[in-house]
C-alpha positions as CSV (number, residue, x, y, z in Angstrom):
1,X,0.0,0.0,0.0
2,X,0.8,3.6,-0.8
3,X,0.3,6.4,1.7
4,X,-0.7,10.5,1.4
5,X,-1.1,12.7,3.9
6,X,-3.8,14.3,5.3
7,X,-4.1,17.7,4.5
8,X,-1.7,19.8,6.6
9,X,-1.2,17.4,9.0
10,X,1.4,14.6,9.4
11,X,-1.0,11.9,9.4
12,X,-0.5,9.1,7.0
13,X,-3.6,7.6,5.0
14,X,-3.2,4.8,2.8
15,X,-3.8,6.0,-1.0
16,X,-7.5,4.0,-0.9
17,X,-9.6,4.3,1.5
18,X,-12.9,2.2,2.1
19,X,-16.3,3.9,1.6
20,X,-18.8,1.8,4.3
21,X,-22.2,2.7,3.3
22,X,-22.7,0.4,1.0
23,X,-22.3,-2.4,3.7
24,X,-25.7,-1.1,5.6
25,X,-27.6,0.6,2.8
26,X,-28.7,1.8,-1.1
27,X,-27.0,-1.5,-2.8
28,X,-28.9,-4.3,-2.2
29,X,-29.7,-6.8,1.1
30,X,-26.8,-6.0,3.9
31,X,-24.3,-8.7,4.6
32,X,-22.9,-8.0,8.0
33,X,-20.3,-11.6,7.7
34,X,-18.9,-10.3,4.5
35,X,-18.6,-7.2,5.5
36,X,-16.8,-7.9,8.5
37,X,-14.1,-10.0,6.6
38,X,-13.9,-7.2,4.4
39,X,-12.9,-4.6,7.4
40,X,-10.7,-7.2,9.0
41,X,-9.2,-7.6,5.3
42,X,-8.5,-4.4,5.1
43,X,-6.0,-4.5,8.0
44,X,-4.4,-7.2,6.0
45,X,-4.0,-5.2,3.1
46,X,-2.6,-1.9,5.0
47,X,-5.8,0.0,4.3
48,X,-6.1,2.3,7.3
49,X,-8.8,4.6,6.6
50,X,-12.5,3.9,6.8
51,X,-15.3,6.2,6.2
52,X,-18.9,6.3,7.5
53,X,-21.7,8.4,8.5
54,X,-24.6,8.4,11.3
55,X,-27.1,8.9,8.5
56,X,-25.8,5.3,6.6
57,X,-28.5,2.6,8.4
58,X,-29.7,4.3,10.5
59,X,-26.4,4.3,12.4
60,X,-26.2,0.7,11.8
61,X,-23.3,1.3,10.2
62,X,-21.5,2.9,12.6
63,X,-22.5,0.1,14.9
64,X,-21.4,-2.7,12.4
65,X,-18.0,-0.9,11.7
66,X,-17.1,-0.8,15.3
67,X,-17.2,-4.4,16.0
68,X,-14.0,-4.3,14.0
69,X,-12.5,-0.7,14.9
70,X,-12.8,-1.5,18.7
71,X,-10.3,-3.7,18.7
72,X,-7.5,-2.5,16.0
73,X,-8.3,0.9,16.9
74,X,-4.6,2.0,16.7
75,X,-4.8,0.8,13.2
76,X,-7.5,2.6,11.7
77,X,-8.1,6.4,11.0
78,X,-11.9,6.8,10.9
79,X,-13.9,9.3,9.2
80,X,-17.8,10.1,10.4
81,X,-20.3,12.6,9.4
82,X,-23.3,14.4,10.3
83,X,-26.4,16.4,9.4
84,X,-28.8,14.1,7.2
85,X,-31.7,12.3,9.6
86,X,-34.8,10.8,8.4
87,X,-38.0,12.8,10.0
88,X,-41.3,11.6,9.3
89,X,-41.9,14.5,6.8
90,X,-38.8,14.2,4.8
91,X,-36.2,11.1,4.6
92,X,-32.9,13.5,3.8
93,X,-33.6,16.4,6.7
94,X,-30.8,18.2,6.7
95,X,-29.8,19.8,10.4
96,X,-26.0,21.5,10.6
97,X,-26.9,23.8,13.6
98,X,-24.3,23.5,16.8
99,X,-27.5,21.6,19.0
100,X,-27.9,19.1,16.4
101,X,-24.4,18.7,16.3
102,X,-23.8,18.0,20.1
103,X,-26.7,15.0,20.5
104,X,-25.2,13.5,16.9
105,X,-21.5,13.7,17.4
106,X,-22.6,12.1,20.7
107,X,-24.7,9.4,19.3
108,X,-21.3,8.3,16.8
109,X,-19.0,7.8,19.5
110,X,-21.7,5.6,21.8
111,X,-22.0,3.3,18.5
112,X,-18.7,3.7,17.2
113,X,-17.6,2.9,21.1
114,X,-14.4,5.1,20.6
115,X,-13.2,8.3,22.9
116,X,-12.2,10.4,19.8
117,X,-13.4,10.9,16.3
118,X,-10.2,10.8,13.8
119,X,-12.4,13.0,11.1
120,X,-15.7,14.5,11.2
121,X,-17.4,16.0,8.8
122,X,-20.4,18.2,8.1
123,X,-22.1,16.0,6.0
124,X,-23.8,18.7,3.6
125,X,-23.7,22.5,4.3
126,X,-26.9,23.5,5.7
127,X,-28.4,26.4,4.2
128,X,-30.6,27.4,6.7
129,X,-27.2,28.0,9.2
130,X,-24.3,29.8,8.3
131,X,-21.3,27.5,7.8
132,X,-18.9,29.6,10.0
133,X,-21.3,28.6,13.1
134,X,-21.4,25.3,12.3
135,X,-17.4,24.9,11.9
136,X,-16.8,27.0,15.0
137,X,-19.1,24.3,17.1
138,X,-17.3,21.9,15.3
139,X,-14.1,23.3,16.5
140,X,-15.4,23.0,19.9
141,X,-15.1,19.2,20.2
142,X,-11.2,19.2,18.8
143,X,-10.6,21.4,21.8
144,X,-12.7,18.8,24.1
145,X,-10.5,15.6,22.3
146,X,-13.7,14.2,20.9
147,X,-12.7,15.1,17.3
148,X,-9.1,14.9,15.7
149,X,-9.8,16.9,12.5
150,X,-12.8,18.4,10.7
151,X,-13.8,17.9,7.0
152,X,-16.7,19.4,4.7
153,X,-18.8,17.3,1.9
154,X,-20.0,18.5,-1.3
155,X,-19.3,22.6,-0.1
156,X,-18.9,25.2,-2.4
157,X,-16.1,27.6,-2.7
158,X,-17.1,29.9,-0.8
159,X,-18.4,27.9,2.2
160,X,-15.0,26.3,2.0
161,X,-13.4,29.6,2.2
162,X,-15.2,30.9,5.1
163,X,-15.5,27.2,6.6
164,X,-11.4,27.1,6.6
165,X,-11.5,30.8,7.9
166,X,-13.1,29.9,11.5
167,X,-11.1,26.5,11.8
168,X,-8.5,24.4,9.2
169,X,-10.4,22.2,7.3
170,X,-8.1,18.8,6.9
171,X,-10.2,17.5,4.1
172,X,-13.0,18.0,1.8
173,X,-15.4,15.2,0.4
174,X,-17.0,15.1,-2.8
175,X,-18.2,13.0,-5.9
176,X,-15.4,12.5,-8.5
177,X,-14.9,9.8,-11.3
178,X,-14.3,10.2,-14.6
179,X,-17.8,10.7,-14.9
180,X,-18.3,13.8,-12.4
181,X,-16.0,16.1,-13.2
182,X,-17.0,19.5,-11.4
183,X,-15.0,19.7,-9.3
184,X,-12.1,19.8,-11.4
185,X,-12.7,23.8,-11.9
186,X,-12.8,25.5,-8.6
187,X,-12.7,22.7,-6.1
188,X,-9.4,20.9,-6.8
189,X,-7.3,24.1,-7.5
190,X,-8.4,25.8,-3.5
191,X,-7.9,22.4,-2.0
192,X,-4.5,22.0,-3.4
193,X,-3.5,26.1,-2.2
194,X,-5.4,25.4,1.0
195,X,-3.7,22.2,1.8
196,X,-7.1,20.3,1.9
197,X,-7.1,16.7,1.2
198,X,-9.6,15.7,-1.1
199,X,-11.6,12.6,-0.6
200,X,-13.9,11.5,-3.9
201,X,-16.6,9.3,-2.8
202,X,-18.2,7.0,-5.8
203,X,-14.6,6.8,-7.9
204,X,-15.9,4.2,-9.8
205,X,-19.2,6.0,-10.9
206,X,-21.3,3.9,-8.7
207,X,-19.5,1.0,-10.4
208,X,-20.5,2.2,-14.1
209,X,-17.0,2.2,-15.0
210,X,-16.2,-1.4,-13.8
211,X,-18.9,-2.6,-16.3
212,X,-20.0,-5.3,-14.0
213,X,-23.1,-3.7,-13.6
214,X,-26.5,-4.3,-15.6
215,X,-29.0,-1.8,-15.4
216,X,-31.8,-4.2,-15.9
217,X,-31.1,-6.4,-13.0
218,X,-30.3,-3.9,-10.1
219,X,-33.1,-4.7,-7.5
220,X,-35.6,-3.0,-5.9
221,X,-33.1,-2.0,-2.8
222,X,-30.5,-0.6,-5.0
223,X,-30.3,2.8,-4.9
224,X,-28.7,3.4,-8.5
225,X,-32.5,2.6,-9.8
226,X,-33.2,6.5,-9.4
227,X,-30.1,7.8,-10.4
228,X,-30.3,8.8,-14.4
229,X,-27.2,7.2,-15.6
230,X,-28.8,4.3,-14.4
231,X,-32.0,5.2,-16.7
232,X,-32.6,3.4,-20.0
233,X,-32.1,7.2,-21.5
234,X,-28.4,7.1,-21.1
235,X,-27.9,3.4,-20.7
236,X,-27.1,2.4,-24.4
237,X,-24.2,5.0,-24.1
238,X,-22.9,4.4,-20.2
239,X,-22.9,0.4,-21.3
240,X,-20.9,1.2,-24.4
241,X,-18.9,3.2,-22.6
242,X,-17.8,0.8,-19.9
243,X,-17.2,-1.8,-23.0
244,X,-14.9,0.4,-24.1
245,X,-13.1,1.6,-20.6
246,X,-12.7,-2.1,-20.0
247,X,-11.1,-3.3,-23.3
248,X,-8.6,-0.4,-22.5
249,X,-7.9,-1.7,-19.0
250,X,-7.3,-5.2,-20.8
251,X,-4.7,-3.5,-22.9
252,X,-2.8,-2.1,-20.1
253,X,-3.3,-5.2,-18.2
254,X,-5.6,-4.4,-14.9
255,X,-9.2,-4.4,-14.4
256,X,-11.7,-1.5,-15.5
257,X,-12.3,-0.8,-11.7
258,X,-8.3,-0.7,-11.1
259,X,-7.7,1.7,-14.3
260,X,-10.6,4.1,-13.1
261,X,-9.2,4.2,-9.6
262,X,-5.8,4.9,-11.0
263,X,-6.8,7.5,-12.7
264,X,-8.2,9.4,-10.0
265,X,-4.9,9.0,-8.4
266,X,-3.2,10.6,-11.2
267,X,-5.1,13.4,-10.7
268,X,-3.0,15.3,-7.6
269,X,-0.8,13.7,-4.4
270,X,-3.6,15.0,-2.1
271,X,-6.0,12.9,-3.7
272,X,-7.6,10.1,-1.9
273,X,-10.2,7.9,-3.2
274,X,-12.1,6.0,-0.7
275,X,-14.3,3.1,-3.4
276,X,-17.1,1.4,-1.6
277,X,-17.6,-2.1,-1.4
278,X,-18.6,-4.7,0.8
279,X,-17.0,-7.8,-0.5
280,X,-13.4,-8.6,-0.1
281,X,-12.7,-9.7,-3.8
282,X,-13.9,-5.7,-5.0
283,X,-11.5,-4.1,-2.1
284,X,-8.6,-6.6,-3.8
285,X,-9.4,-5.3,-6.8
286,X,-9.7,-1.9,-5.9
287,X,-6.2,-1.8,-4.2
288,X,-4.2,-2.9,-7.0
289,X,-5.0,0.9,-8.6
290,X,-1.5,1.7,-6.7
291,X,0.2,-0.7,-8.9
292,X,-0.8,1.0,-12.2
293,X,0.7,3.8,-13.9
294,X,-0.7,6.2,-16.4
295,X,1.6,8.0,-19.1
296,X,0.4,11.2,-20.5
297,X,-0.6,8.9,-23.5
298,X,-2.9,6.5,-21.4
299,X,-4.5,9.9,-20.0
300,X,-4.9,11.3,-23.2
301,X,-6.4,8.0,-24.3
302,X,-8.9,7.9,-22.1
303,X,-10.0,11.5,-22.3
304,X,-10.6,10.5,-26.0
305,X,-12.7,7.5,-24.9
306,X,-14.7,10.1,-22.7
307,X,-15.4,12.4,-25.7
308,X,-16.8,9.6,-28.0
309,X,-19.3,8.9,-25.6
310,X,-20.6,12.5,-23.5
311,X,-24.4,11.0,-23.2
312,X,-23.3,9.8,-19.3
313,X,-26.4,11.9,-17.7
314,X,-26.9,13.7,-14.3
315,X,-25.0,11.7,-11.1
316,X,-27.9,12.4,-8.9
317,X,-31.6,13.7,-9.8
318,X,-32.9,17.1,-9.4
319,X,-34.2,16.9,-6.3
320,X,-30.8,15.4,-4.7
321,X,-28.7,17.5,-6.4
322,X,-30.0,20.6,-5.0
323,X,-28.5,19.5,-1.2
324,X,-24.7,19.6,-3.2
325,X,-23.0,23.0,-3.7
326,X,-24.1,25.1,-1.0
């Protein structure tokens, strides 16, 4: 395993990271003995950091994740966040205000059975609270030890500005695969002079790219159903696509998940993806990205690939991605 650091700090995190949620939620029935031998594979394979939220189950993930962190908690650097909590009224209510804070932060520690937090993060930026109130609570518990380091998800430029302003922000979450590119304009360039780490979430496009998925056979539980690149609207050309991506992994030798992965890497040292999966043979897979290397030719390649085939549709719908940007 290769390592990168964490923002300004001296902290070492290994290249790829593991992305939880799918272990509890949106893909299908849960698995909880396959995930565990995933986790504990992990530790095997020299993956240190892990990344969940209170929001992912329920907190059933936090709960699952923590029958393996207890024990090798020297080993692991663990990322939470909060905000998002199901209400009655609406199942993505969004609360970033310093009370809600305090009974969530709370609540991750009791199921995550740890004293200190390694990263938390504000899982969205609330629009109804201004962000620098929400980071200065935040900066509260790293004074009280119950958080190491704080991170944002999906915050604009301007939040992260006035975010980094009231506290340092060690790392920033988004989307960003090689099909969700928006952050490429603004986002990467002020994490790189800020010395943010940046942390894509979905690096495999949900598992587009890996073409191992089929549209028409995704079940009822899997959350890609609603997402439009999933749609049969964009489908001929996503499947084509991934055909494609794949026969150029074949040439250079790895697997479509390992090229895609690589490629994120290529994009800047304070990169780290964290891919989700819940199996050990995908988080294998996943890890041999650190092996590959991409010339200028292999990038140009691929951004050629990209161009033949633009009909990838929206990541999220309309309705979702209005919680993303604020």
């Amino acid at each position: 395993m290769q390592y990168r650091k964490l923002g300004n700090t001296e902290v070492e995190l290994s290249a790829v990271g593991l992305g939880c949620m799918g272990m509890s939620q949106a893909y299908g029935q849960p698995d909880d003995t396959e995930s565990i031998a995933t986790l504990e594979k992990t530790l095997e394979m020299g993956i240190n950091f892990w990344d969940t939220a209170d929001f992912y189950g329920a907190g059933k993930n936090e709960e699952l994740i923590s029958k393996v962190l207890v024990p090798n908690r020297d080993k692991v650097f663990i990322a939470t966040k909060f905000g998002f909590h199901a209400t009655p009224d609406d199942p993505f209510a969004l609360d970033a205000s310093p009370a809600y804070m305090r009974k969530a932060v709370e609540a991750s520690l009791r199921r995550l059975k740890i004293e200190t937090i390694d990263l938390y993060y504000a899982h969205r930026v609330d629009p109804n609270v201004p962000i620098e109130e929400t980071v200065g609570a935040m900066s509260e518990l790293v004074k009280e030890g119950k958080v190491r380091y704080l991170g944002l998800s999906e915050a604009s430029p301007e939040s992260i500005r006035k975010a980094y302003a009231v506290h340092p922000i060690a790392a920033l979450q988004s989307e960003y695969s090689l099909l969700t590119r928006d952050v490429e304009k603004e986002i990467l360039p002020l994490c790189k002079e800020l010395g943010i780490s940046f942390i894509p979430f979905s690096p495999l496009a949900r598992g587009l790219v890996t073409n191992t998925v089929d549209n028409k056979t995704l079940g009822e539980d899997d959350f890609r159903k609603i997402l439009p690149r999933f749609s049969n609207e964009h489908w001929d050309n996503n499947s084509r696509l991934a055909n494609a991506f794949a026969d150029m992994a074949a040439d250079k030798t790895c697997t479509p998940a390992q090229l895609a992965l690589a490629w994120v890497l290529a994009q800047g040292e304070n990169i780290i993806p964290i891919p989700g999966t819940k199996r050990r043979k995908y988080l294998e897979d996943n890890v041999g990205a650190v092996d590959v290397d991409l010339s200028p030719s292999d990038l140009k390649d691929i951004e050629d690939l990209l161009t033949k085939y633009p009909d990838t549709g929206a990541r999220y719908t309309q309705t979702m991605a209005k919680m993303t940007g604020k």
